[in-house]
Backbone as a chain_set.jsonl record, in Angstrom:
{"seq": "XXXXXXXXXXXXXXXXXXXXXXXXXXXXXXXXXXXXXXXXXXXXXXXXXXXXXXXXXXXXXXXXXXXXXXXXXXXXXXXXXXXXXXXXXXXXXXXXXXXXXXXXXXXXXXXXXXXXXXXXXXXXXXXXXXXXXXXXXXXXXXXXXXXXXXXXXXXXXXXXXXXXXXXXXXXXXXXXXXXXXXXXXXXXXXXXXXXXXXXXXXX", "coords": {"N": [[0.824, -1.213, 0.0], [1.562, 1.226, 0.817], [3.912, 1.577, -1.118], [1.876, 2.127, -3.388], [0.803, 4.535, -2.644], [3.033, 6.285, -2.742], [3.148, 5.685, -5.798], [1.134, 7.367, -6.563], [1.057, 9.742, -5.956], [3.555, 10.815, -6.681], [2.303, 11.368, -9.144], [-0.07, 12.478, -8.88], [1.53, 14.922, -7.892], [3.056, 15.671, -10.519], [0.666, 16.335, -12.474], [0.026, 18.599, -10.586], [2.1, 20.063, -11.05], [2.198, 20.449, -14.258], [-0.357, 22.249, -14.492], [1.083, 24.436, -13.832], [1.831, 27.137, -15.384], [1.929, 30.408, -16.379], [-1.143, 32.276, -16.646], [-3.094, 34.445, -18.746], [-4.207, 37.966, -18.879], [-6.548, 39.906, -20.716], [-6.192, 43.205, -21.5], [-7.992, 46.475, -22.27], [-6.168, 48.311, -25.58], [-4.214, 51.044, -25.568], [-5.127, 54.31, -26.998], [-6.748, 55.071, -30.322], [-8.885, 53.687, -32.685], [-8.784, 53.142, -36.077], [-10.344, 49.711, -36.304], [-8.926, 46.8, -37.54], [-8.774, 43.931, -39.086], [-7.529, 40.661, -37.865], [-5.608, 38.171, -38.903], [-7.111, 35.085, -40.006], [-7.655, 32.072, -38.777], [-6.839, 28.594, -39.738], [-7.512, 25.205, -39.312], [-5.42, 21.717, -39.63], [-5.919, 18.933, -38.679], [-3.717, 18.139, -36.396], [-2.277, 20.804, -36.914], [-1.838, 23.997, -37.821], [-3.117, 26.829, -39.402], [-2.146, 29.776, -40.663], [-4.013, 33.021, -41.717], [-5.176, 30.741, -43.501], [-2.825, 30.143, -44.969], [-0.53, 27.6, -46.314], [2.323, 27.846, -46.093], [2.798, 28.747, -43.579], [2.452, 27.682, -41.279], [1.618, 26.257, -38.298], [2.111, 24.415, -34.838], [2.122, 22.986, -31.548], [4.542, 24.96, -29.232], [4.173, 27.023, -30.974], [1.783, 28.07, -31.596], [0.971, 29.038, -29.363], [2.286, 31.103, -29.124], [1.269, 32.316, -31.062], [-0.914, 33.148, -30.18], [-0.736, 34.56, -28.255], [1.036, 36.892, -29.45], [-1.233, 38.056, -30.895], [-2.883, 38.964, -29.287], [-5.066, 37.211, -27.73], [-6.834, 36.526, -25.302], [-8.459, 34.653, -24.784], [-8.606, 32.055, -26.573], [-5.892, 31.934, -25.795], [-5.507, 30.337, -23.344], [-7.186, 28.86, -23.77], [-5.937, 26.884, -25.35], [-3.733, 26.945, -23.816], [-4.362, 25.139, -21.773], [-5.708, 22.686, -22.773], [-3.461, 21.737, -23.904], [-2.025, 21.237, -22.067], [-3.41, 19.635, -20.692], [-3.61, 17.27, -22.681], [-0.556, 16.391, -23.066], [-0.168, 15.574, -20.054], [-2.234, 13.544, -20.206], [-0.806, 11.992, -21.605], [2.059, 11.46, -20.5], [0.559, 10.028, -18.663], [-0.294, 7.847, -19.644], [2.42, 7.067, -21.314], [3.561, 6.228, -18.44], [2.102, 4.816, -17.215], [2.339, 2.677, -19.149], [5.141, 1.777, -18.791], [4.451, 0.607, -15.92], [3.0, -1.405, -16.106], [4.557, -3.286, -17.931], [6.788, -3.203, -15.703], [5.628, -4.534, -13.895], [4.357, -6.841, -14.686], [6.469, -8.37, -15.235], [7.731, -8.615, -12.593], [5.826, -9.651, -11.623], [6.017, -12.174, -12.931], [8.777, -12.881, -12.808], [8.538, -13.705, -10.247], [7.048, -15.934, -9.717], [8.079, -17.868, -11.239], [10.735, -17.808, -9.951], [9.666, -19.233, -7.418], [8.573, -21.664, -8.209], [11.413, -22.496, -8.992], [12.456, -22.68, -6.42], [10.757, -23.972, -4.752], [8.325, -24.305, -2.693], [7.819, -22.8, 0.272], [10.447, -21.336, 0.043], [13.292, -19.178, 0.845], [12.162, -17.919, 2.911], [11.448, -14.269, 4.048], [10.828, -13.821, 6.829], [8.511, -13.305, 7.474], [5.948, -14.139, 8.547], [4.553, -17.347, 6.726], [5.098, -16.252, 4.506], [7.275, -15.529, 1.506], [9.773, -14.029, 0.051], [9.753, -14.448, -2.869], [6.872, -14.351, -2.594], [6.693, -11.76, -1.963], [7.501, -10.656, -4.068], [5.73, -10.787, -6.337], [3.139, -9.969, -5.508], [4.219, -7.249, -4.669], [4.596, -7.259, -7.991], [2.295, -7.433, -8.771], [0.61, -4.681, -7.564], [2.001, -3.034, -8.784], [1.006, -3.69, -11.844], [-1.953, -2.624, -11.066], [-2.01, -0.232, -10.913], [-0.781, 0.658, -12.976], [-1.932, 0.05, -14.911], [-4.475, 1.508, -13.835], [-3.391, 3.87, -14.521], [-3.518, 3.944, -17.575], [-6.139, 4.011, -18.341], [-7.305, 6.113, -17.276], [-5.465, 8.026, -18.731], [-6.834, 8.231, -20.921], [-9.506, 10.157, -21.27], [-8.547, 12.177, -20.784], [-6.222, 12.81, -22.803], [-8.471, 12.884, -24.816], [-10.065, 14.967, -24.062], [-8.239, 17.187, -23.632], [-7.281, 17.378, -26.11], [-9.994, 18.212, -27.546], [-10.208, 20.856, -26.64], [-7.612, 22.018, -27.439], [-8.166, 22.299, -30.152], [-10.383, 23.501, -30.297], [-9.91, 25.836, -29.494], [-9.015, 27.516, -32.091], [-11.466, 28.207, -33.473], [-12.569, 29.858, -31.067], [-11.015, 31.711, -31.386], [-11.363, 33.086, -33.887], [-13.756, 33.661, -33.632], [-13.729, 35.49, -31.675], [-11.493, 36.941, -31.507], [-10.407, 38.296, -33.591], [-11.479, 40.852, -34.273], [-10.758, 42.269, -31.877], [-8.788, 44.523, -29.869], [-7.369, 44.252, -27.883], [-4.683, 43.895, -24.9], [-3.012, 41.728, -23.671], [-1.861, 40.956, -20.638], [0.65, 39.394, -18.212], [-0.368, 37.353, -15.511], [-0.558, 36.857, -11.83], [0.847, 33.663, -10.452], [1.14, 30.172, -9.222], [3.485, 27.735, -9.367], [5.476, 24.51, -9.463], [8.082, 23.867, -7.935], [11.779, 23.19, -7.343], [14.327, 22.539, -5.541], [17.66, 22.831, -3.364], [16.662, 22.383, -1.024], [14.354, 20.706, -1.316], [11.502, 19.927, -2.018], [8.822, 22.289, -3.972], [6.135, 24.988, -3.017], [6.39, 27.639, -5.442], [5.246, 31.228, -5.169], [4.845, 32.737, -8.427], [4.854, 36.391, -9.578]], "CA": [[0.0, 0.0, 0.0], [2.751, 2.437, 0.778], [4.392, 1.993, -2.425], [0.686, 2.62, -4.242], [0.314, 5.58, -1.912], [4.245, 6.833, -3.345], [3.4, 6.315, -6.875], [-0.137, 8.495, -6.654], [2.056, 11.274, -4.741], [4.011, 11.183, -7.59], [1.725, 11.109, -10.556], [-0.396, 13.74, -8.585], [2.429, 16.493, -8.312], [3.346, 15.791, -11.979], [-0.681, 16.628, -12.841], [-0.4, 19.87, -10.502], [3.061, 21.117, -12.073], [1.981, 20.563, -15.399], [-0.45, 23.285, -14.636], [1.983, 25.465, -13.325], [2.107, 28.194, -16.009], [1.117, 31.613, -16.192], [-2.134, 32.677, -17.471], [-3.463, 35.729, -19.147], [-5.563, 38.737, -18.769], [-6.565, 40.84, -21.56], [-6.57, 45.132, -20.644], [-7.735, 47.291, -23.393], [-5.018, 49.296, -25.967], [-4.751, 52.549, -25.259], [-5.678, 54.524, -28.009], [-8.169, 54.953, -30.75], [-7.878, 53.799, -34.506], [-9.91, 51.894, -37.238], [-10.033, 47.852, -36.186], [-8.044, 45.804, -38.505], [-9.397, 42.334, -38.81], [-6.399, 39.897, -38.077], [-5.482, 36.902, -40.212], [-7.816, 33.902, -39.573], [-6.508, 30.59, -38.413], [-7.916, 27.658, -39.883], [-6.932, 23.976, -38.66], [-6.339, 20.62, -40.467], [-5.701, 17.876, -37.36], [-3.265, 18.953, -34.982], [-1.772, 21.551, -37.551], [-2.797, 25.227, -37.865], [-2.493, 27.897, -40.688], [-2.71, 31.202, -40.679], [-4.584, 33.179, -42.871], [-5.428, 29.754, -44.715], [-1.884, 29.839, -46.137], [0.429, 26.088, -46.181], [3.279, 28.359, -45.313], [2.264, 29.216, -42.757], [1.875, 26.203, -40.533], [2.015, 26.072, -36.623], [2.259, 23.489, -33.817], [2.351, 23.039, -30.263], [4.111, 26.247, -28.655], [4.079, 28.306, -31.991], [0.305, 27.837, -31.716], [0.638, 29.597, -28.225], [3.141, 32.045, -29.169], [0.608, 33.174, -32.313], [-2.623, 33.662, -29.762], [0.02, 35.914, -27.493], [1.035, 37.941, -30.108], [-2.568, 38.369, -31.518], [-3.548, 39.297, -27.906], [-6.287, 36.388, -27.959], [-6.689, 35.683, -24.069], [-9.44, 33.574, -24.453], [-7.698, 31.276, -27.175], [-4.616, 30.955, -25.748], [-5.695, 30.028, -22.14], [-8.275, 27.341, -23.597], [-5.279, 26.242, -25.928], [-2.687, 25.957, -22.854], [-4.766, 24.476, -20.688], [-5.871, 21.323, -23.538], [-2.417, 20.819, -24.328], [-0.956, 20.238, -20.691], [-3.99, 18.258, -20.63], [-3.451, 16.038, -23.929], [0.562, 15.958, -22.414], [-0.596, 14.763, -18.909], [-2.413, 12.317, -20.363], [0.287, 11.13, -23.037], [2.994, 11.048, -19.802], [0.313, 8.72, -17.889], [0.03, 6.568, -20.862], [3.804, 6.359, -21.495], [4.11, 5.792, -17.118], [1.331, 3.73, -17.059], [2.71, 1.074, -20.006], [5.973, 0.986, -18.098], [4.35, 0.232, -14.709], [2.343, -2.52, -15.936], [5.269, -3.891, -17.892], [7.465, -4.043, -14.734], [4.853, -5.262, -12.353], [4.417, -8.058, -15.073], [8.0, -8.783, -15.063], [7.848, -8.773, -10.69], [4.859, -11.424, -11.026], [6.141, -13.62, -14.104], [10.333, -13.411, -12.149], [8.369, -13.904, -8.742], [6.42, -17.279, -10.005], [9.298, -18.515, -11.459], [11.546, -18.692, -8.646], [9.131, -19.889, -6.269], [8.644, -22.866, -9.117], [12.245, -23.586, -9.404], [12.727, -22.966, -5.024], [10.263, -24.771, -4.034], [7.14, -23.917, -1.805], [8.438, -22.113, 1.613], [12.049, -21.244, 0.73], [13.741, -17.84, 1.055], [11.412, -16.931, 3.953], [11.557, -13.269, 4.437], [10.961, -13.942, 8.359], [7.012, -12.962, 7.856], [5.142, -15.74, 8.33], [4.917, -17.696, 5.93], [5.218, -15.574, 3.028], [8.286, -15.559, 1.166], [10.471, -13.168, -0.746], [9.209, -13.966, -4.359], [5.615, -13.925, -2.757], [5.903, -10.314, -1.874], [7.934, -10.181, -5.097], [4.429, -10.718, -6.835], [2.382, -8.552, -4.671], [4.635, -5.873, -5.796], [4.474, -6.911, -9.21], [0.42, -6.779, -9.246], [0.343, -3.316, -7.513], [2.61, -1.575, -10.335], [0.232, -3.783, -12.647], [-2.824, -2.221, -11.114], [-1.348, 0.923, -11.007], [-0.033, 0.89, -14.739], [-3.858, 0.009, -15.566], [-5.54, 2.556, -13.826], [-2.853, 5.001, -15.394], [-3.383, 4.146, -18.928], [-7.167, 3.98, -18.689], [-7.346, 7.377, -16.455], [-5.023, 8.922, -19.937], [-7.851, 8.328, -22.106], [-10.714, 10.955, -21.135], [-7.212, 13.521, -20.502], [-6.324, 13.351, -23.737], [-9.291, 13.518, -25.636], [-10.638, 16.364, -23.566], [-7.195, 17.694, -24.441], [-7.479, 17.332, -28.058], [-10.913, 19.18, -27.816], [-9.661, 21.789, -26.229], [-6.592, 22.953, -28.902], [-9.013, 22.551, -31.838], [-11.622, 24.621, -30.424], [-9.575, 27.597, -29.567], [-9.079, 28.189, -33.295], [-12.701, 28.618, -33.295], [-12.792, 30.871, -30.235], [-9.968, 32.914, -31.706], [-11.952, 32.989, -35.171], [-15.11, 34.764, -33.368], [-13.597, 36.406, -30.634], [-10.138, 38.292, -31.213], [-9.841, 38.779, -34.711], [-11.641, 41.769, -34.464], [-10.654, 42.653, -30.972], [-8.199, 45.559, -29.944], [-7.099, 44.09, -26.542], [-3.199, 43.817, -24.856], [-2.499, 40.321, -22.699], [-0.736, 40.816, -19.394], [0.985, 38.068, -17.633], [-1.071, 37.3, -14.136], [0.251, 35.93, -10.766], [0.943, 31.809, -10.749], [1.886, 29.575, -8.535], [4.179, 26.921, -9.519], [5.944, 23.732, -8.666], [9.676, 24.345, -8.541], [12.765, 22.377, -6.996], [15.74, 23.484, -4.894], [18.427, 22.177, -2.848], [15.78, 21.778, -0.04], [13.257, 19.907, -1.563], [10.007, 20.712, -3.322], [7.556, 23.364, -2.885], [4.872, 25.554, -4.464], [6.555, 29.217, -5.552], [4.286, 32.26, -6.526], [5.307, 33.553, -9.193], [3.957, 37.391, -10.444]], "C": [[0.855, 1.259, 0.0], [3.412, 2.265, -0.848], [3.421, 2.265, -3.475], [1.16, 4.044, -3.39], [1.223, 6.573, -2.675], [3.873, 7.323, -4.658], [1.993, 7.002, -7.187], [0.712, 9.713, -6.346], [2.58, 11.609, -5.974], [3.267, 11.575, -8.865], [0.87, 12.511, -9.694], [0.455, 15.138, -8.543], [2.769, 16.739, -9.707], [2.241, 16.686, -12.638], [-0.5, 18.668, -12.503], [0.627, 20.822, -11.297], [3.115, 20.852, -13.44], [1.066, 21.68, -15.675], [-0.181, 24.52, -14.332], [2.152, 26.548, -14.171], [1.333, 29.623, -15.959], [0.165, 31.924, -16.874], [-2.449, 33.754, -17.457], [-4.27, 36.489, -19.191], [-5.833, 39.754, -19.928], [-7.084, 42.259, -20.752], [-6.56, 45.377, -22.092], [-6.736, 48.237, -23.553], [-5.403, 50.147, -25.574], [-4.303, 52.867, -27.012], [-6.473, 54.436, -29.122], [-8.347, 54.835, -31.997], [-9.068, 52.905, -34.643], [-9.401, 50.187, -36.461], [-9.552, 47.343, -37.384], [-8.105, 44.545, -38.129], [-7.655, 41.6, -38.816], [-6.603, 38.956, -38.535], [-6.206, 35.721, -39.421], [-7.168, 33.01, -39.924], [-7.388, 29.648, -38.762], [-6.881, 26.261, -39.431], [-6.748, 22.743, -39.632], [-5.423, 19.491, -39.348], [-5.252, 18.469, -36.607], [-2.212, 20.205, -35.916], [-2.456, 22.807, -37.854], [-2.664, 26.296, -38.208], [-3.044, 28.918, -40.471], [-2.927, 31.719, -41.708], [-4.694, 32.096, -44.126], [-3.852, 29.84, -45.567], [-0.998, 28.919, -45.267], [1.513, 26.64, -45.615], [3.628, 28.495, -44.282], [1.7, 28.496, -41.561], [2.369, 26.596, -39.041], [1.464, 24.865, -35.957], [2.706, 24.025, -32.487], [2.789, 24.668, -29.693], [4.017, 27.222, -29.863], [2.446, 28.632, -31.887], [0.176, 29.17, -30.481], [0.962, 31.331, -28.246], [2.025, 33.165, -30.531], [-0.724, 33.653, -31.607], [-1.881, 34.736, -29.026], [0.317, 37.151, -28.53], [0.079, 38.347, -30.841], [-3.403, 38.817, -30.115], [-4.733, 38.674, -27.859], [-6.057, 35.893, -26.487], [-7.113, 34.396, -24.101], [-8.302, 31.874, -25.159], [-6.225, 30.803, -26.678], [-4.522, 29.978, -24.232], [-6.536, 29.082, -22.458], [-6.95, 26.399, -24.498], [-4.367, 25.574, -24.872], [-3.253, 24.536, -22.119], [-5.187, 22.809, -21.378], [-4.402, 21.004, -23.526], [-1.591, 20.498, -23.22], [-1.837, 19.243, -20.508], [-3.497, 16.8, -21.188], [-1.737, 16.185, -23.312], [0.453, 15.193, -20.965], [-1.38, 13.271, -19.539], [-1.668, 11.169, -21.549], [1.214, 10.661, -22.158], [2.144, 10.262, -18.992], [0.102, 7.506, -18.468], [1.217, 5.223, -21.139], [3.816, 5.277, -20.226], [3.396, 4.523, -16.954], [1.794, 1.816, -17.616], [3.879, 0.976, -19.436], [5.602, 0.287, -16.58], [3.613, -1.025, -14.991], [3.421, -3.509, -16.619], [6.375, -4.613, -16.505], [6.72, -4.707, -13.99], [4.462, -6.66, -13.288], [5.879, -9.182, -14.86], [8.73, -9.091, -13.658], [7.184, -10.339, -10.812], [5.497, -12.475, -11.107], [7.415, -13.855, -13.257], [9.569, -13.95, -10.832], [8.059, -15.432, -8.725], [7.786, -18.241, -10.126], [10.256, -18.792, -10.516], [10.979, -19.418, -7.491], [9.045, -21.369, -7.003], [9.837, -23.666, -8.866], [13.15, -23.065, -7.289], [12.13, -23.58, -4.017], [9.318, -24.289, -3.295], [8.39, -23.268, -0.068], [9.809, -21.504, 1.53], [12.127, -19.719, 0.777], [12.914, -17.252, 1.359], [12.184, -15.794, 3.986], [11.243, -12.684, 6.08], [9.361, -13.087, 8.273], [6.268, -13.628, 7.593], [4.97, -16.991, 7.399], [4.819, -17.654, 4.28], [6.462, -15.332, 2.509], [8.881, -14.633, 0.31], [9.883, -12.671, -1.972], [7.338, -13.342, -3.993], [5.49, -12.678, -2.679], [6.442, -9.491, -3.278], [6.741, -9.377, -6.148], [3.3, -10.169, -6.326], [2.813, -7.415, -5.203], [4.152, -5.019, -7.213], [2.558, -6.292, -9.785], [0.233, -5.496, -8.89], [0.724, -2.732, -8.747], [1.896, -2.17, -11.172], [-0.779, -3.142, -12.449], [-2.897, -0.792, -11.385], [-1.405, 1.626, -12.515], [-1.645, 0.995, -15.442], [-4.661, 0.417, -15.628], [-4.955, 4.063, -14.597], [-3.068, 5.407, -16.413], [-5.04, 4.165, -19.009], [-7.871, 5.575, -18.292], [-6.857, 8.641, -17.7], [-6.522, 9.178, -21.025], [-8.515, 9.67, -22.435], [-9.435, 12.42, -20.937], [-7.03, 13.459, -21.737], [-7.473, 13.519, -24.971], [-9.837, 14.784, -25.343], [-9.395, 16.874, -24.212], [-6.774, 18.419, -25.714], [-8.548, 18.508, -28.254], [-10.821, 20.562, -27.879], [-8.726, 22.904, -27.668], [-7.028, 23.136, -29.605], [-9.639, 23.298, -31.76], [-10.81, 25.879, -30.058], [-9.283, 28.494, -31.062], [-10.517, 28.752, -33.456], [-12.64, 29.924, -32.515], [-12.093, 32.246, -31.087], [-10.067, 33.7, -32.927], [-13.085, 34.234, -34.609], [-14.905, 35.621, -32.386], [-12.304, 37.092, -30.625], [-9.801, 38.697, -32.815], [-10.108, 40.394, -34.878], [-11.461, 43.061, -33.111], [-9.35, 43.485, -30.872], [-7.925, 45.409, -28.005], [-5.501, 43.616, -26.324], [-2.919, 42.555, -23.331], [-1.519, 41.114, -21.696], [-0.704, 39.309, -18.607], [0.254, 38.236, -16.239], [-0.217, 36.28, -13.313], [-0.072, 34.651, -10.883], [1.209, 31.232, -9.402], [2.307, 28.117, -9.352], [5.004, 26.019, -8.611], [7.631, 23.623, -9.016], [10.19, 23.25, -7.139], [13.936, 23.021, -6.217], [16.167, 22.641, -4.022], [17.577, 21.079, -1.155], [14.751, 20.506, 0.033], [12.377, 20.381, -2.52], [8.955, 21.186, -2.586], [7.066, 23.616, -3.655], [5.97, 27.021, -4.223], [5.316, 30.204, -6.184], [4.602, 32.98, -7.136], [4.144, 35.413, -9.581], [5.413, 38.621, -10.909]], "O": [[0.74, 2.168, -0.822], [3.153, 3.168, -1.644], [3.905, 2.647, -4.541], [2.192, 4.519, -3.865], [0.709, 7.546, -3.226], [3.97, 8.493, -5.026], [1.84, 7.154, -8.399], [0.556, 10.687, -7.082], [2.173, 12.655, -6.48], [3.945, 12.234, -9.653], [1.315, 13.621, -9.986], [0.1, 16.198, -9.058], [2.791, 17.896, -10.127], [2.601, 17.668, -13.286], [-0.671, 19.615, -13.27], [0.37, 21.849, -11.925], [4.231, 21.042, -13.924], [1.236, 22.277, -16.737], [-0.906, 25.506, -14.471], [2.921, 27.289, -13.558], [0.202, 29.76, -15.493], [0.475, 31.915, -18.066], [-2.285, 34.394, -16.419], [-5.36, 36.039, -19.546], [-4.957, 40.619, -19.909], [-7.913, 42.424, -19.857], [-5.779, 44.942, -22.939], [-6.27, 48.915, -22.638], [-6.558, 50.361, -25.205], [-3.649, 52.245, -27.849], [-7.177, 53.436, -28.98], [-8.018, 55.813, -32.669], [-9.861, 52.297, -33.924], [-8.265, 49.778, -36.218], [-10.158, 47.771, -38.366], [-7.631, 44.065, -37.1], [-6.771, 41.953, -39.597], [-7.776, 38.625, -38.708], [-5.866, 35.463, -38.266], [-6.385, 32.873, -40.865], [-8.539, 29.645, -38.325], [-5.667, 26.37, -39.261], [-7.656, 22.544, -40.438], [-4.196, 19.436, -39.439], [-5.878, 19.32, -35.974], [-1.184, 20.436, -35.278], [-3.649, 22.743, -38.15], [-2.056, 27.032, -37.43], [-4.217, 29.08, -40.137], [-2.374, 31.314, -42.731], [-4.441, 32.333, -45.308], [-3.827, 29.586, -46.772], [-0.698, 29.099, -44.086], [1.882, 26.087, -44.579], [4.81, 28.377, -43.96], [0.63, 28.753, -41.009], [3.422, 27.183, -38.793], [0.465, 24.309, -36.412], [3.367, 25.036, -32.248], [1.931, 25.548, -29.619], [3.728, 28.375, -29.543], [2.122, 29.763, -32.249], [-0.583, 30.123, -30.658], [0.387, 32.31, -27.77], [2.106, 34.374, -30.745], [-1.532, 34.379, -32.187], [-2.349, 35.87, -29.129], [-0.18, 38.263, -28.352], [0.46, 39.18, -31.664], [-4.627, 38.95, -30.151], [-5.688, 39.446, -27.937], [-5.245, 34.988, -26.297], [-6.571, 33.365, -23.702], [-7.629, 31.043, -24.55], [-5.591, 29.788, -26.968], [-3.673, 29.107, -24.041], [-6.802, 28.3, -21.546], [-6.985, 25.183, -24.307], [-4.128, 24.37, -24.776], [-2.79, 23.404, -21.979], [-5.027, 21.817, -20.667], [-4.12, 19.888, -23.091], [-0.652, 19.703, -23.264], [-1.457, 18.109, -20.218], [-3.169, 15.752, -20.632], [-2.115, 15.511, -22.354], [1.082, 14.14, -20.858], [-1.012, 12.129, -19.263], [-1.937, 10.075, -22.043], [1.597, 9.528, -22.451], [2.859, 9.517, -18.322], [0.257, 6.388, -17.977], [1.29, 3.996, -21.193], [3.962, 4.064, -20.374], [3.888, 3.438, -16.645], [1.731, 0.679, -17.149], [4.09, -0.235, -19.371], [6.402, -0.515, -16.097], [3.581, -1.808, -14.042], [3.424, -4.625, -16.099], [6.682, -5.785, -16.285], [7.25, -5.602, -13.332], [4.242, -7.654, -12.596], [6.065, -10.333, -14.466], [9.842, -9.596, -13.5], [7.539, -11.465, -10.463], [5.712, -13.378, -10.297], [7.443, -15.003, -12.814], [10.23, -14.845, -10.304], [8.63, -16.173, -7.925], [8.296, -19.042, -9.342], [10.595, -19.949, -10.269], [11.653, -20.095, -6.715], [9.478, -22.299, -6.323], [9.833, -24.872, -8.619], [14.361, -23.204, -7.118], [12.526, -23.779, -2.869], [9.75, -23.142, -3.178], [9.549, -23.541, 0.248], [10.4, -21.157, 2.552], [11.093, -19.051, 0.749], [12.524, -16.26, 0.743], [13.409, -15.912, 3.969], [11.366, -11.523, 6.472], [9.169, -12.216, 9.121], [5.832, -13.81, 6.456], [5.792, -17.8, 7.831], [4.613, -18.433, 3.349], [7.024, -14.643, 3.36], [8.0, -14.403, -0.519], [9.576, -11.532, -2.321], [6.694, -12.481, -4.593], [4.473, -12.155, -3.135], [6.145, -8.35, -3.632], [6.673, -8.226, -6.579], [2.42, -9.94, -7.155], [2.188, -6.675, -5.962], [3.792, -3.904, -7.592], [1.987, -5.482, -10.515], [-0.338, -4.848, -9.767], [0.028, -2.112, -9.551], [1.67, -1.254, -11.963], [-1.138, -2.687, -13.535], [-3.803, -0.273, -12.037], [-1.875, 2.671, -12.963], [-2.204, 1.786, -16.201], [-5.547, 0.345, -16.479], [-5.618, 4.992, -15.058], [-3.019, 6.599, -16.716], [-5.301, 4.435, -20.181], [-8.792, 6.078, -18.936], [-7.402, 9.74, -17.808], [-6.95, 10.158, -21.635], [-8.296, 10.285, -23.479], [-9.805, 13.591, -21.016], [-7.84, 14.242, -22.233], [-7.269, 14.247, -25.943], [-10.068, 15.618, -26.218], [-9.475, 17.014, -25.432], [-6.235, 19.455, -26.102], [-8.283, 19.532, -28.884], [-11.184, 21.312, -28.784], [-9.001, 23.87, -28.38], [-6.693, 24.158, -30.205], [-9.846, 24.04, -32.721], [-11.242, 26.964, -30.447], [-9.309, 29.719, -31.179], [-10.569, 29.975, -33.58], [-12.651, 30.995, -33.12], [-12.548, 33.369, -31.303], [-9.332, 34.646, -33.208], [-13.201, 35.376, -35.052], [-15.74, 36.49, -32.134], [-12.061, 37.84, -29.679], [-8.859, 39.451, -33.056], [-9.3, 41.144, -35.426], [-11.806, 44.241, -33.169], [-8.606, 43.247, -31.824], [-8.221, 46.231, -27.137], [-4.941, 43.046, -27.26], [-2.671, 42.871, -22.168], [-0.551, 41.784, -22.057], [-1.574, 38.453, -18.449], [0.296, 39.384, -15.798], [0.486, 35.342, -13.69], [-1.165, 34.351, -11.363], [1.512, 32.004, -8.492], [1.419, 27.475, -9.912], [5.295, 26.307, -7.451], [8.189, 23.366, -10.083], [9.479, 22.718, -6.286], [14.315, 24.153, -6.516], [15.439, 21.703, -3.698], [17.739, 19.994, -0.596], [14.454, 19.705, 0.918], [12.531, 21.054, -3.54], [8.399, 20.952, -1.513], [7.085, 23.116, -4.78], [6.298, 27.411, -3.102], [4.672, 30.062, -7.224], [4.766, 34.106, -6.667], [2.928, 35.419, -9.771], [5.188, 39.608, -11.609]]}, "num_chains": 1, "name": "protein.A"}
């Protein structure tokens, strides 16, 4: 149970410092001028053109970097927030298929030596459970583990997915014609140091 308990601890801080970044507030420009429609973004899968031209292609952070410099709050705060999603659930995927590989590889080595040691041997001095048996205990936790990981990715990255596609949309009906200037807003984040780990607030 303690080593379930460990690898939740872990997989939970990963979740919260993945949304560790700063998000944005739009303040109106100052000053007072004709609107100038900006170049519309159209999509074709996870790829995303501006003003409809092939040239013109973006991904992942260019995607982010083109709603910041178009001052599109909305869009780029529904874009971050899908794609740490669809990444959270791609790194519980990956974690997941190694945890159920090793905890297969605990059971299948654990069986096996109890096969070729015989019923009772290399007591571990707890009753009469033996070394490989808690070998295979092990191995089934990181299997159950690995199982609820990769099934838990699913509904993360499709929400995910939804997410990035529709901010082209948003950013289609709501900033092209808008005349607004993004500021960075206070965060808190999960940062590292000689001490240990903490939350910092960033502003």
């Amino acid at each position: 149970m303690k080593t379930t308990t460990h690898i939740l601890f872990l997989i939970a801080i990963f979740l919260v410092s993945m949304v560790a970044e700063p998000a944005y507030a739009a303040t109106p420009k100052k000053g007072k001028g004709k609107k100038k429609a900006k170049p519309e973004l159209t999509r074709a899968g996870d790829t995303y053109y501006v003003g409809g031209k092939a040239t013109e292609s973006l991904k992942g952070k260019q995607v982010l970097n083109f709603y910041a410099e178009q001052n599109c709050q909305e869009a780029y705060n529904q874009y971050k927030r899908g794609r740490q999603c669809n990444i959270a659930g791609w790194s519980l995927l990956g974690g997941g298929a190694a945890l159920t590989i090793a905890g297969l590889g605990c059971v299948i080595g654990g069986v096996a030596k109890t096969i070729d040691s015989g019923i009772g041997a290399a007591s571990s001095g707890s009753g009469n459970m033996t070394i490989y048996d808690q070998l295979m205990i092990a191995g089934g936790v990181l299997v159950g583990v690995g199982v609820v990981s990769q099934i838990v990715c699913i509904p993360l990255i499709v929400a995910g997915k939804k997410k990035m596609h529709l901010s082209a949309e948003t950013y289609n009906a709501t900033c092209r014609y808008s005349q607004m200037r993004m500021q960075p807003q206070p965060y808190w984040s999960l940062q590292t140091s000689a001490n240990g780990v903490g939350f910092a607030f960033n502003f």
